[in-house]
N, C-alpha and C positions, 0 to 999 in steps of 0.2 A: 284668603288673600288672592285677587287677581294679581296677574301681570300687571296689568299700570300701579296696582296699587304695591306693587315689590318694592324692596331697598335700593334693590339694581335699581328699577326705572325710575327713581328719582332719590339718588342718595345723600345728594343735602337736604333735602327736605325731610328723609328720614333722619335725618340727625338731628335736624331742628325738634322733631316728635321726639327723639330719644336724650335729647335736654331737656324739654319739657316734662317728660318723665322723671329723670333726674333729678328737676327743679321739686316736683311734687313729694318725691321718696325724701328729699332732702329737708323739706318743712316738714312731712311726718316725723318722722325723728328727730327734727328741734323741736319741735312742738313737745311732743312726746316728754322731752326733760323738762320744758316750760312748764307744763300741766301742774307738773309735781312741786311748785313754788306756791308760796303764798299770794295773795294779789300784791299784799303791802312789798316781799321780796321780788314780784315781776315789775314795779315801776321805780324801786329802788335806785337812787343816782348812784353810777358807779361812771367807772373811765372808759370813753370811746365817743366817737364820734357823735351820736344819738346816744345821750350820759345817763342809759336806762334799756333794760334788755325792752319795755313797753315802747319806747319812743322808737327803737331800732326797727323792730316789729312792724309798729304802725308805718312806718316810715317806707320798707319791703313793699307791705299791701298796697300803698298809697302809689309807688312811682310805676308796679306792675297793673293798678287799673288806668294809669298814666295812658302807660305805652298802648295799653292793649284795646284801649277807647279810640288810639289812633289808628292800631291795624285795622281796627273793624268801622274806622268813619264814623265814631258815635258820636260825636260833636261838645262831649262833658269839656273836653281841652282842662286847662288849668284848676277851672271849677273844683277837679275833684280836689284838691290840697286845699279846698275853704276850711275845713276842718280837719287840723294836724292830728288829732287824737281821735280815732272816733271810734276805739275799741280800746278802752283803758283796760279790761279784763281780759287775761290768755285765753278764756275760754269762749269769750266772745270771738275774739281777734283770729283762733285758731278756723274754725265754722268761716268767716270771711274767707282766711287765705286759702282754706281747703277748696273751697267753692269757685274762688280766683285761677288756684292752679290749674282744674280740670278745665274750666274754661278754653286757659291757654294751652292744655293739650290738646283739648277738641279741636281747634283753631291749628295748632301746627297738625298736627292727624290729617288735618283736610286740605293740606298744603300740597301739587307737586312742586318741581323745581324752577318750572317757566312763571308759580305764581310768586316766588324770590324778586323777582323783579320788578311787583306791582309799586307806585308810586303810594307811599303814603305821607298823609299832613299832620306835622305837629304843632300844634298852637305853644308859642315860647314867648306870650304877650306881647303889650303893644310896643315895648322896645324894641324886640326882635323880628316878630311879625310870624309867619309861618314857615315851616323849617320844611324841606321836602326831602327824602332817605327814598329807599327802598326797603320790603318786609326783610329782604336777607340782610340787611344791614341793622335794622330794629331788633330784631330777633338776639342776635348775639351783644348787643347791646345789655337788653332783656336779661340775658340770662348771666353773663359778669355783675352788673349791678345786682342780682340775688344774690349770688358768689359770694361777691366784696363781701358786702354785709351780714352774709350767714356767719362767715369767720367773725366778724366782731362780737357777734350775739354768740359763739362758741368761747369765745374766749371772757366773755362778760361772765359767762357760768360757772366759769373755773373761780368765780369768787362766791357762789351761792352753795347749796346744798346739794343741789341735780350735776349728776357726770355730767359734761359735755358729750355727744356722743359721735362717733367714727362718723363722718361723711363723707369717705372717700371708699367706699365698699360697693359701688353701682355697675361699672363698664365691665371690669375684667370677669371672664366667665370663673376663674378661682374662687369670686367671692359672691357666687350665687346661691350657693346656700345661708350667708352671710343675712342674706335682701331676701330672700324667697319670701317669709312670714309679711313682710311689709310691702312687698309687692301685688301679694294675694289683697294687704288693707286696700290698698289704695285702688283694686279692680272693683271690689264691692263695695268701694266710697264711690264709683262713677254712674251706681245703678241713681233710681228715683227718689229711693230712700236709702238713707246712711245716718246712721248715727254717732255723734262723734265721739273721739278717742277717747276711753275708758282711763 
């Protein structure tokens, strides 16, 4: 680690990396108890907002290749919700989000704090027209809308046969042996090959 690239010299920006880490340890271990359903029990209507841990699921994926087409000017805009479903299988669905998350680590990783303030466009269709933010304001955006909905899909579990599992075990260094095991997954999911969760 150089200096420019320390905590010091850009400490929201390291945060934004250290949510996005967060966000990723935080889908391994939903996932993780997702796996262990049936597919018929993963699309099962139950109570919450998206009436199906599947819909919830897809729905995470879908609003984070949203945003994140915007951080990076990729021009998809709304395009990408043409298809609400488009991993009916956990273990299809899992492979997407893992893929998605490192993404957006790569992407905050590469972040200092003066690039917080770069201008980005969201396409909110032709009602609304183009919506103009800033990364630091997308960013935490980003990462409450994973939040939200993790909790729903935690609690949609507690009706299935998979524990719900702890996802509040990541900052405080007490609970570093907690995350170690899963921390190591998620370093050797970011090489060229990774294969997914067992």
């Amino acid at each position: 680690m150089t200096p420019s690239d320390s905590p010091r010299a850009h400490p929201l920006a390291a945060h934004f990396t250290a949510m996005a880490r967060n966000n990723a340890w935080s889908n391994l271990r939903l996932y993780r108890a997702c796996l262990t359903l049936t597919d018929a029990a993963f699309a099962e209507r139950r109570v919450s907002f998206f009436p199906s841990l599947q819909l919830t699921l897809n729905h995470i994926l879908l609003v984070d290749r949203y945003y994140f087409d915007a951080l990076i000017g990729g021009g998809e805009g709304l395009t990408i919700f043409d298809n609400e479903l488009p991993y009916p299988r956990a273990a299809d669905l899992w492979d997407a989000q893992a893929r998605s998350d490192q993404q957006l680590l790569a992407f905050c990783e590469s972040l200092a704090d003066a690039d917080l303030r770069r201008e980005v466009q969201i396409d909110r269709g032709p009602a609304v027209g183009v919506q103009r933010e800033d990364v630091g304001s997308v960013l935490p955006h980003v990462f409450i809308h994973q939040i939200h909905h993790r909790g729903q899909v935690h609690a949609m579990l507690s009706g299935t046969s998979a524990a719900p599992p702890q996802l509040d075990e990541f900052f405080l260094a007490a609970d570093a042996p907690l995350r170690a095991a899963e921390l190591r997954d998620l370093e050797r999911m970011r090489g060229p090959r990774w294969a997914a969760l067992p």
